[in-house]
Structure formats: C-alpha cells, structure tokens
DRENFI-223332 format. One record per residue (C-alpha): x, y, z; residue in one letter. Coordinates in steps of 0.2 Angstrom, whole numbers, plus 5000, padded with zeros to 4 digits. Layout:
N
XYZA/...
end
This chain:
651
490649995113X/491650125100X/492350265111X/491950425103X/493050495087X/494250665091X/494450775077X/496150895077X/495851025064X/497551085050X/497251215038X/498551255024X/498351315008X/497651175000X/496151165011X/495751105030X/496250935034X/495550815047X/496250675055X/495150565061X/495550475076X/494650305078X/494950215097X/494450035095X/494349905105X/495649785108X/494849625103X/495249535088X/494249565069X/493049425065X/492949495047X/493949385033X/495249435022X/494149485008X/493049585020X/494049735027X/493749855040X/493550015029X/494150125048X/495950135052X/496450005067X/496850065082X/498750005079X/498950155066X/498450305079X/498850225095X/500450195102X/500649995108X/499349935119X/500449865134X/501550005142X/502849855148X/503149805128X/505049825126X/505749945119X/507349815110X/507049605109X/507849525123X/508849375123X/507449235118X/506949355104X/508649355096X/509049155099X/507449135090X/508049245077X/509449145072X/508548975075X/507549005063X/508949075051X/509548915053X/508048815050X/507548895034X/509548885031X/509148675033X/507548675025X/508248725009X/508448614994X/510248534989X/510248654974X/509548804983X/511248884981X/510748914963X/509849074964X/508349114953X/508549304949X/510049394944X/510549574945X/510149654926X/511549684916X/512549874912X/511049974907X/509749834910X/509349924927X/508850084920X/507950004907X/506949894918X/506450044928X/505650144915X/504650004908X/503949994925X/503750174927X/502850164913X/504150234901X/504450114887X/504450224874X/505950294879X/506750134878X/505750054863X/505750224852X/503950194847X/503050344845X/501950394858X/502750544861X/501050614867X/500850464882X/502650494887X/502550684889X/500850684897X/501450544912X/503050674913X/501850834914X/501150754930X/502850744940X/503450854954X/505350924952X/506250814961X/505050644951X/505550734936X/507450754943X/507550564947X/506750514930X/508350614922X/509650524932X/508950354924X/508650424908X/510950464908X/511450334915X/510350234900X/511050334888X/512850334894X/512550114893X/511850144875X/513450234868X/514350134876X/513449994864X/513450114851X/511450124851X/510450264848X/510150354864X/508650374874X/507850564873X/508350694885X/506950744898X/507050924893X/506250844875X/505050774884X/504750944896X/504751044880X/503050984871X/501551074874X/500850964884X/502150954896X/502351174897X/500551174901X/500651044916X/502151114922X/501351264923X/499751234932X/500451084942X/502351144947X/501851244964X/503351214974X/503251364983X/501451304989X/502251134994X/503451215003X/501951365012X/501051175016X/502451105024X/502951245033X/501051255039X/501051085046X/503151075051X/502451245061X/501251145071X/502350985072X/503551095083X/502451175094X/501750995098X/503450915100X/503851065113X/502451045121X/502750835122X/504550865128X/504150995140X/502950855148X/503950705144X/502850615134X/503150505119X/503150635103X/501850595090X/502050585071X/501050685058X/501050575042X/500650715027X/499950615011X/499550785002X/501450814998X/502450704987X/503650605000X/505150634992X/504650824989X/504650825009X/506250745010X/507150875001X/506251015010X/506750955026X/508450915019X/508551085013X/508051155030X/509351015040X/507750935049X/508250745042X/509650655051X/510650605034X/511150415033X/513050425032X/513050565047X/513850535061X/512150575071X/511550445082X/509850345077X/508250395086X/507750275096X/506050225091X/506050065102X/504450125110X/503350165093X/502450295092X/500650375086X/500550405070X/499150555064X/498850565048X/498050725042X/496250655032X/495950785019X/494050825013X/493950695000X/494350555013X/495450425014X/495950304998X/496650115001X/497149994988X/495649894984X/494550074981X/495450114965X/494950004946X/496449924941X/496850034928X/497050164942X/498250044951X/499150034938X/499650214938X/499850224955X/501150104954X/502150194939X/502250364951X/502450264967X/504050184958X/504550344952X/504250444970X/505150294978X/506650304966X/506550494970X/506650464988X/508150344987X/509050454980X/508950594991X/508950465007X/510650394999X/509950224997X/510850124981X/509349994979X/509849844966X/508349774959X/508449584953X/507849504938X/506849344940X/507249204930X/506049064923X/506048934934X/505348754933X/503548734941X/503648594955X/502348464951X/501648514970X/499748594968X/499948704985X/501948724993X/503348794978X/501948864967X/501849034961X/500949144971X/499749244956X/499549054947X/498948994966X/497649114969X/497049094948X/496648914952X/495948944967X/494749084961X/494148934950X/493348864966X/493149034975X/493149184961X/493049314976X/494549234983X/495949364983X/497249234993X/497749044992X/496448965002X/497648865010X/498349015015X/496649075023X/496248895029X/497848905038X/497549085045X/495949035051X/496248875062X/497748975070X/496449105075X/495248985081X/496548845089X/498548955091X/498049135097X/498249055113X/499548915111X/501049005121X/502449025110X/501349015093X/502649035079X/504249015090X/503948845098X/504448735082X/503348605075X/503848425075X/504648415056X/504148215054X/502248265057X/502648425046X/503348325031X/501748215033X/500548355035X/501148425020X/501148275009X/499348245016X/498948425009X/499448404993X/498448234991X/496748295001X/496648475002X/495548514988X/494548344988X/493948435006X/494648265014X/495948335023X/495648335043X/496348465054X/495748385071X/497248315075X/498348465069X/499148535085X/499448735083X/501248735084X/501248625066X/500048735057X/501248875061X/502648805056X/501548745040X/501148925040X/503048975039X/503748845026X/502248895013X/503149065012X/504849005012X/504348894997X/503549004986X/504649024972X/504949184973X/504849294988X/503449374994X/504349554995X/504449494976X/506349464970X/506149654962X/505749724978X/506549624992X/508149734994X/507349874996X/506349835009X/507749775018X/508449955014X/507250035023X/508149975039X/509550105034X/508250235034X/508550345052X/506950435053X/505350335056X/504250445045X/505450405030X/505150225034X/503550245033X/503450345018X/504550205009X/503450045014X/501950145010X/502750164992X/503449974993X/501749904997X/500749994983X/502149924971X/501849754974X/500749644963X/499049604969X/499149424974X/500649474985X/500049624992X/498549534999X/499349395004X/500349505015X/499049605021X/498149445027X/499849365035X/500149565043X/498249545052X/498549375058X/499949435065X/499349585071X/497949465083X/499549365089X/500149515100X/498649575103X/498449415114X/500149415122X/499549395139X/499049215134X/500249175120X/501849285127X/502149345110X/502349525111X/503049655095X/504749615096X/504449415096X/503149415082X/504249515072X/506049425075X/505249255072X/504349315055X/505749435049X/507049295043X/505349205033X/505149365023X/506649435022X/507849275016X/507649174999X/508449084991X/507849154975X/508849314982X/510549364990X/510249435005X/511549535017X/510449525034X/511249355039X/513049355030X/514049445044X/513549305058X/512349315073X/512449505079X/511349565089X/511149735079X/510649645062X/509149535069X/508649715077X/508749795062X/507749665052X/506449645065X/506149815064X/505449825046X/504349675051X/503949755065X/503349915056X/502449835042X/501449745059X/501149905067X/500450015053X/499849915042X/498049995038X/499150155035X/500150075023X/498949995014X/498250185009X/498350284990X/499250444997X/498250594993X/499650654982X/499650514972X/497750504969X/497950684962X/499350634950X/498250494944X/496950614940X/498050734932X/498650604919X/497050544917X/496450734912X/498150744903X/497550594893X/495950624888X/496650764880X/498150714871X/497050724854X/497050914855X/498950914856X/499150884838X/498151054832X/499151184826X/497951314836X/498751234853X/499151384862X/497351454861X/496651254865X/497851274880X/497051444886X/495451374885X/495751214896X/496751334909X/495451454908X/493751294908X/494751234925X/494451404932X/492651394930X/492051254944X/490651284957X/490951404970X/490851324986X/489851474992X/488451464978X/486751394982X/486251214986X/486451094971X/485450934965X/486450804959X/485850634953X/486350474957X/486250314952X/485650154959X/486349974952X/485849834963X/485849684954X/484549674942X/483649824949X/484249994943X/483550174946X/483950344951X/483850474965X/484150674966X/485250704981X/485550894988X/487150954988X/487851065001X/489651115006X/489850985022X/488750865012X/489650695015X/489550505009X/488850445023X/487350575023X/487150505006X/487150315010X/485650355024X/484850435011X/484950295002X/484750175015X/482850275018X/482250265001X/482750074999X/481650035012X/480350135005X/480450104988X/479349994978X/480749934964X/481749864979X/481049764991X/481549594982X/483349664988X/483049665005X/481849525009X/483249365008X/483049185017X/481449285023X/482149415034X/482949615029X/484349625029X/485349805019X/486449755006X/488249785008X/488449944996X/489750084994X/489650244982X/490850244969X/491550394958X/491350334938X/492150424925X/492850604921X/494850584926X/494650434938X/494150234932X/493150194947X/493650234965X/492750174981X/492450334991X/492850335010X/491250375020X/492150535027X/492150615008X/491650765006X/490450774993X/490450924986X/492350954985X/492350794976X/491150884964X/492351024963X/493650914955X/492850784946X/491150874941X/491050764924X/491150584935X/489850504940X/489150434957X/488550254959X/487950154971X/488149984969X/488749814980X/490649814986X/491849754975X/492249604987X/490449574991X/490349554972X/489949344965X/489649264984X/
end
C-alpha cells in the first residue's frame, strides 16, 4: 500500500512550485528497462533506508576496491597499453566543443548567421560568458595558424535577433529575487534541522540555470570553493534531496522527440562548461579514435552498433539484450547470493561461458541452468569493461571523475545531471538499466550484505577505468582516500538516479525559446525588423488570463487505427491526470473504441500518455502532475494528443 503524498508549497516569482514527495515501498520494481516508473523512487526524496549504512567503506569495501583494479588491470589485452582516444590538438578542444554545442558555423564560416544568433539569444550571462572563453581561446589557436578567426560573441549578441532575446530573456535580477526566495527558506529549514539535530535536507531548484546558481552563491560566499582551505562536508550519511516540481511537472529523458534532445544536450554542454568554469574544474575531453571491430557478436562491440542489431530482433529494445538477459537472471537467481558482485567468479568457467555466448546466444540455445550468480556477475562486469569505449563515453569519462573534486553535494548533482543528459542514448540507457539493478542489490542487503558503500566501490573501478582512456583514480597506488572518492560518484549516480535522469526546467524553457526563436528566423531578414520585433513582444503579452472564464480545448485521440476527438474543459487547477480519466470514461463508453479494449477476450486500458505536439516543442510526454492550463499559457499553438507510450510502441 502507497503511503500518502506531502506537498510543501514555494512561491517565487516565477509561479508556485510543488514538490512532490512520493514514499514508496521498499520492494524491488518488476517493471523492465523499457517500462519505467514515471514517479520518482523513493531513493531520490528519502534519505537511505537502513540507519546502520556507513557513513565511509570499511576495510573489505576498499580491498575489494583494489582487487578489482587489479582484475581488470589483468583482464586486459597485451596491447591494451595503446590507448584508443587522444587529447585534441592546440585549438582542436575548443573546436570540438562548439560543434557539440551546436556552434559550427563559427568554426566552418557557413552562413547561418541566423541559426547561430538565435541558439546564442537563448543563453543566460554566465552560458553566454563561457561560450566567449571558447570562442578566444579558438581564435588565439587560429592566429596562431594564421587562419581566419572565429566571430566575436558581441557579433553574434549584436543581430536583431539576439537584442530582442536578450531583452525579453536576460532577467537576472529575477534569477537572483528566485534564488534568494528559495535560499530564504533553505536557511530557515537548515536552522530549524541543526537546532534539532537532524540530518539537513537538500532543495534541488531545476527553474534556475545551474551554473547561474553557482555564481550567485559564489557571489554571496555560500559555496565552499575547491582550492580553499575549507574542510569537505561530510556527506557520508546522504541526505534527502526535494526538488521543487514546478506547474507543468516533471520532464525525464525519454519524454522529449529527439530533436528536442538534441538541443537539450547543446545547452546541457554549454551550462556544464559554464559551471566548470566557475567551480575551477579544468576538464580534458578525449577524442576517440577508429578502432578495429573484434570479430565478437556480443563482448568488445560497440555499444550504439549492439543495441541496432538487436532492435532487429527486438525494435523496442533500447539496451543489448545480453545486457538485460544478464540483469534479469541476477534479479531472479543473485539479489540474494551474499556477496553478489564482490565474490569473484571462477575465470575458467567465465572464459567458457563467454565463448558459449558468443556461439548460442542468439540461436536461443544457450542454457543458463547451470550458471551460478557469482559468474553472471562477473559476466556482468567484463561486458563493460570490454566495450570499446567506455560507457561514461571517452568524451565524458574525465569529467565525471571531476565531479569527485566538487565539495558541495548539490553541485555534484547539478554536474551529473548535466553529464547524463550529454550522453548518447544507447549509453544513457544502458546506464540507467545497470544503476536500477544496482539500486535492487542494496535494497536487499540484509540477504546479500551489500550495502551503498560495497555496491559502489566494487562497480566504481568498471566504470571509471579503460583502457581506451587515462585515468588518474588508480595512478598514485592503493590510498584509501582515492577509492572513497571514486566510490562516491558511483555511489551518487546509484542514489539519485531518477533525479538525474530529469530535463531541468530551465533547460525545457531554453529549448522552447529557440524553438520560437527559430520559427522565426525568416522575419529577421526584413528591413521593417524593429516594428516585426514590437509586434512579437507585444503578441507574447497577449496570452489567457489565468483568471478569465473556463475554456474548451479539443484533443485529439490516436489509438492505432482508431482516431477521434474530444472537447475537454479547461480550468486553472485542470491537470493531466483529470484529463486521462476523462479519457479513460469516454473509452469505455465510446462506440469507435471497443475493439481497443476488448484483447485475448478480456479489457484491459491501453497504456496511453498525453503528449504536447507542435508550437515551440517537437513532442513532449507530459508528467501526469501538469498543469494544463499553464501549459496552455506558454504553448497555446501546440497540440494535445493522446496516444500509446513511446516504449509501449511496436510490442
């Protein structure tokens, strides 16, 4: 039985928030990889389960850690000294990072002046700062070549486009009213927490670019800087993290169309780089090299080229099914097995299991009767290790082993928040479903004696050493504080996962700004720009009021082959879920789709979600906790539809 939700209510500027506190039970998820649990986890807003967890790993913790340095150290090939990636060249860096950012035309010269200047009219100050650094340090290396150099930024701020953005969208003194609102509340909570003795909780604010919170709390002296002398917090004991859910919900990874992502991921780099910088993080990012395929069908192949094969047997397959055959036996047979993932496999019966994979895996002949947990695991561990590059990706793997320098556990947060939306989709999943597995193994410590600290020592050195990569977490020897350190990261990303795995608000709002921006970009070129500029500003202003009558709005149905409409009634607290029972009701009701419910002879509701079409979004899944008619208010030209989840799409 769910326990019942608490709602603690934060107003700002912006708007209320609510965060949405969710205790659920402590019994491990059924559901597959493909089928998520759309509430946060109790992991994210609850602090750990047992009180008696430790606070640091104990002695078998870090042995293990370096056992398993060592195994992977032996595992390797002869010529694994060769690394696959490379640090780019003088200038190469920089150049890297704008293609990714979405920037190329500041390194090609083409002349999409327009695209460029829009994508910059959506930054916040310190974005926009960071984006400058790159562009000097480019075009120091280009005169240094005697190439033409890249554009300043103040070009790019000084089109039309960019004025107008900046303008509307540069509201740091409301960033800073917002911050202080919520930093107000944060105190008085704290006070309250010390004066009792309890652990302090965290407010995680999505509304306010993270780097724009750095540099205010940096500004006011709140975060511990890197280099100071100040001693770390000690976030042994982890604690509850709240994060404030704004009206329109909460957004995760697989809600948003892939164009969408592909924005996200452009300001996520751009935020991230911003946030760096400020934290004093130098982050080298490595450039992969080709690398000869192994004739292997399953261990050493690339990670996105597995999962495309695989979709070819199972297209709503998002991971290797190795992978989730793997997961799945060590639920059913390992959660239980004490010392699952530390107790090492025998490595004769691995080398055979592996070659007997490769032969019969996809012939379905393979048996798994005889398979004893402790060799799946370690099965489980050496497919990682073997992927050719790493799963952190080679481009990414250093910085996430930067965010152990981080002091404060919010700006750890906020950096693997942005780390995990820049990974590509194979390996972000893939994580995900590796994170949940591991987030079952702790849950069943009692039997298994695998608590936080074990998981993560044991899984830390799997993730965070390749030998595509060099790494500096195991090149000063076996001291105690580097396995701590490493642990750590692993230890967060097991923790708050479902947080991570989130589109922070801020973020959503830029991807709609550019989206607007873009749509656009036509008008830009007519001379009467000034006056087409007025009229947009002046168009935005003229939205619903939230206190005007009830409105109609139409929706529409697509249910396989079956497709209609149906008027809803809009009201200010309308929310997606009163529209799902609405359309729940008329389904059972209506004439055109009773072959939709009636399958293998019994009803059963078809596993449907409302999604936002159009206007300045692609397509985004909306969180059941939306609030309609603010959704209205800032996409009025996008479209509803309700239609089957994306994952529950061609099974």
């Amino acid at each position: 039985m769910t326990s019942p939700r608490h709602h603690l209510c934060l107003s700002d500027n912006s708007g209320s928030c609510f965060v949405s506190l969710q205790h659920q039970s402590d019994s491990a998820r059924e559901e597959s990889s493909t089928h998520r649990d759309r509430s946060l986890t109790a992991m994210n807003v609850e602090s750990w389960a047992d009180p008696r967890d430790p606070q640091q790993p104990d002695s078998l913790c870090l042995e293990s850690f370096w056992s398993e340095v060592e195994t992977i150290r032996s595992d390797s090939e002869p010529d694994s000294s060769r690394r696959d990636s490379r640090q780019p060249e003088d200038g190469e860096q920089e150049e890297l990072w704008l293609q990714d950012a979405g920037l190329s035309p500041l390194v090609t010269g083409e002349e999409e002046d327009v695209d460029k200047a829009v994508l910059m009219s959506t930054l916040t100050k310190t974005q926009a700062a960071a984006v400058q650094r790159r562009i000097d340090s480019y075009t120091c290396s280009l005169r240094k070549r005697n190439k033409t150099p890249a554009p300043h930024v103040r070009d790019l701020f000084a089109s039309p486009i960019a004025q107008s953005a900046v303008e509307t969208h540069n509201s740091e003194p409301d960033t800073h009213r917002n911050m202080e609102s919520v930093t107000k509340k944060q105190r008085s909570a704290v006070s309250s927490q010390e004066t009792q003795g309890l652990q302090m909780d965290e407010i995680f604010i999505t509304d306010v670019a993270y780097c724009e919170q750095a540099a205010i709390l940096l500004k006011q002296a709140k975060l511990p800087q890197n280099n100071s002398s100040q001693c770390r917090r000690d976030d042994g004991a982890l604690p509850r993290v709240i994060c404030p859910q704004c009206r329109l919900g909460v957004t995760r990874v697989l809600d948003l169309s892939q164009q969408d992502m592909k924005k996200v991921r452009q300001l996520a780099l751009i935020d991230m780089t911003a946030l760096c910088d400020l934290l004093g993080l130098e982050v080298k990012r490595h450039k992969t090299s080709k690398r000869k395929i192994p004739e292997s069908c399953l261990f050493g192949v690339p990670l996105a080229s597995l999962v495309e094969s695989d979709q070819k047997i199972k297209p709503s397959t998002q991971i290797p099914l190795l992978l989730q055959t793997l997961l799945s036996f060590l639920e059913k047979k390992g959660l239980d097995s004490e010392g699952i993932l530390r107790v090492p496999g025998s490595q004769s019966r691995i080398k055979v299991l592996q070659q007997k994979l490769e032969n019969s895996f996809y012939s379905g002949s393979f048996s798994w009767d005889e398979v004893s947990p402790n060799d799946a695991a370690a099965l489980l561990k050496k497919f990682i290790r073997e992927l050719p590059a790493p799963l952190l990706t080679a481009e990414h793997l250093n910085s996430f082993s930067a965010v152990r320098d981080i002091a404060d556990l919010k700006q750890k947060l906020h950096m693997l928040n942005l780390l995990v939306l820049l990974l590509p989709e194979p390996n972000r999943n893939t994580l995900k479903a590796l994170l949940e597995f591991l987030s079952k193994v702790v849950l069943c410590e009692r039997c298994n004696r695998m608590n936080l600290w074990a998981v993560s020592t044991i899984m830390a050195p799997n993730l965070f050493l390749h030998k595509a990569v060099p790494s500096k977490l195991a090149v000063d020897g076996p001291e105690k504080g580097q396995a701590e350190r490493a642990a750590d990261i692993m230890r967060l990303l097991i923790r708050y996962q479902d947080l991570l795995w989130t589109v922070p608000n801020f973020l959503l709002s830029q991807v709609r700004k550019l989206n607007e921006n873009s749509s656009r970009r036509c008008q830009f070129y007519d001379k009467r720009i000034k006056h087409l500029l007025r009229k947009i500003h002046t168009d935005s202003r003229d939205k619903p009021d939230k206190n005007s009558s009830e409105q109609c709005r139409t929706v529409k149905i697509q249910l396989a082959d079956v497709s209609f409409s149906m008027e809803f009634r809009l009201t200010i607290n309308s929310r997606a879920s009163d529209l799902m029972s609405q359309f729940y009701k008329e389904l059972h009701t209506s004439d055109n789709s009773m072959g939709l419910l009636k399958r293998n002879g019994s009803q059963t509701c078809p596993d449907c979600a409302i999604y936002e079409v159009g206007g300045n979004i692609g397509e985004h899944c909306l969180d059941s906790e939306t609030h309609l008619f603010d959704l209205y208010n800032i996409n009025p030209s996008g479209e509803w539809i309700i239609k089957l989840r994306s994952s529950s799409r061609g099974q």
